[in-house]
Structures are given as C-alpha cells and as structure tokens.
C-alpha positions in Angstrom: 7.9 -45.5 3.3 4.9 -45.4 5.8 7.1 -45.5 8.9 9.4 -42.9 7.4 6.2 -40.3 6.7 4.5 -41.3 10.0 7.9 -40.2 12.1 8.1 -36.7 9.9 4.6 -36.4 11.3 5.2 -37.3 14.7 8.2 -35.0 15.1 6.6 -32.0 13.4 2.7 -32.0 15.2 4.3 -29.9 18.8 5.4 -27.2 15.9 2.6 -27.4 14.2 0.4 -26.7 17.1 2.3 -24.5 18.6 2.4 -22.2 15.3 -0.9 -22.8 15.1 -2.1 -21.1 18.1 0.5 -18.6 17.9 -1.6 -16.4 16.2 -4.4 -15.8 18.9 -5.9 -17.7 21.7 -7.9 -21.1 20.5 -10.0 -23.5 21.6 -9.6 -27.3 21.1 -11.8 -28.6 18.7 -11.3 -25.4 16.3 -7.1 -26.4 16.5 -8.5 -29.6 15.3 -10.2 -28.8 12.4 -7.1 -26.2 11.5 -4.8 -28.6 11.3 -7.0 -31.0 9.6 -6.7 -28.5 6.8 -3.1 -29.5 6.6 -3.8 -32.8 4.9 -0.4 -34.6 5.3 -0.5 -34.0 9.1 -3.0 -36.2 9.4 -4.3 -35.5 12.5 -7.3 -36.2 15.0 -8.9 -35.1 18.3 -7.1 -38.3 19.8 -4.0 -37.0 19.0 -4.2 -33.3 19.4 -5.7 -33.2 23.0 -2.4 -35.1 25.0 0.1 -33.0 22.7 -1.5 -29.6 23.9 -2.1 -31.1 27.5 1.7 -31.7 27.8 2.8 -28.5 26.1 0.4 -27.1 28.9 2.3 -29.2 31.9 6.1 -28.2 29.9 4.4 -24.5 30.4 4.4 -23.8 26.7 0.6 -23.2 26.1 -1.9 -21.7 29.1 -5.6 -22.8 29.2 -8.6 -20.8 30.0 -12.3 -22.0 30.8 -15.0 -20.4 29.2 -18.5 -20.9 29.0 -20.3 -22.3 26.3 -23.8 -21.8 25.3 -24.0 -25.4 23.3 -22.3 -27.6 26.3 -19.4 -27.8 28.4 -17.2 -25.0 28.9 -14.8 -24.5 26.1 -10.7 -24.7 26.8 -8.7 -22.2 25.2 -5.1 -22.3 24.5 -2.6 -19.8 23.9 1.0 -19.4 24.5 3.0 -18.3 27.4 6.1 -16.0 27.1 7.9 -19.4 27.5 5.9 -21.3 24.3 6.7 -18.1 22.7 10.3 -18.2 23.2 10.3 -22.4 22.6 8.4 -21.5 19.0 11.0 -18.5 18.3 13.8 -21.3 18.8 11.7 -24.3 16.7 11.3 -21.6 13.7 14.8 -20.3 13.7 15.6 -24.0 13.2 13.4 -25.0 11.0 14.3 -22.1 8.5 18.0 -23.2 8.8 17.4 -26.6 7.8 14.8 -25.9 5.5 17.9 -23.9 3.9 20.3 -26.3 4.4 18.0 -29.7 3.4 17.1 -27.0 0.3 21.3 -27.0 -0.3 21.4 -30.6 -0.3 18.7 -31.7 -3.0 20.3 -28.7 -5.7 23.7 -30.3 -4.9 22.3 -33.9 -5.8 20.2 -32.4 -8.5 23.4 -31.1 -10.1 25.5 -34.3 -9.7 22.6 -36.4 -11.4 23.1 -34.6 -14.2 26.9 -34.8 -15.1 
C-alpha cells in the first residue's frame, strides 16, 4: 500500500504547487510550510525546491529576487500566462475524474449491496 500512496503523491505535488501559488506571488519556504498543511502530501524543502525549479525551466512559474532583511534574498514564485493555462488544463481534468472516479465507487457501492 506504501508504494501505491507514495505514487498518488508523486503524481499530484506539480498540481499541488502550482494551485498553490496560483493565488498570489510566493516565496519558497512559505510554499513549504503551505503544503505542509496538507498532511497526506507529505512534503519537505528537499522536495519542493527541484519541482518549482523545473516548473521554472518548463516556463510554468517565474522567479523574482527580493531582499531580505533576515539573510539572503528571498525567491518568489508566481505563474506565467503559460503555468496559468497548464493549471486551467490540470483542474479541468482533475474535476472530470474526480466526477468520473466519484461514478465508479457509487456503481460498486451499489453492486455490493445486491
């Protein structure tokens, strides 16, 4: 069962972060600790930093420097008219199978019971 909740995971965290900074422009470690929020993602710095770094090389998310008073500069991510498009696609298919996986468990709830 691991292996099968660890792939869900895997598949899902480029959605996940890209609906996560949807919303407004965001810096790393503040992704982080949204998505940490989301308990069965499971996540960590280690593997939220190359998934936003490749959605930034695929052109999905832009990044921004901006000073920070309490070290390094900070990196902000938000997404570009293409990440938007990619995340209009990645709901509009998510709500279909949501629907039709939805579908699928009332049929098999109904055949259990007769």
């Amino acid at each position: 069962m691991r292996s099968w909740v660890t792939q869900i995971r895997k598949g899902l965290l480029d959605f996940c972060v890209l609906n996560a900074i949807h919303a407004r422009e965001t810096y790393g470690y503040e992704l982080v600790q949204h998505l940490r929020a989301v308990e069965q993602l499971s996540v960590t710095e280690s593997t939220v930093y190359p998934i936003l770094n490749r959605l930034r090389e695929d052109g999905y998310v832009k990044v921004r420097l901006s000073p920070s008073s309490s070290g390094p500069p900070r990196r902000y991510f938000c997404l570009t008219a293409l990440g938007r498009h990619r995340l209009r696609e990645m709901n509009a298919y998510w709500d279909g199978l949501g629907e039709a996986i939805a579908g699928l468990r009332a049929s098999a709830r109904k055949e259990s019971q007769t």
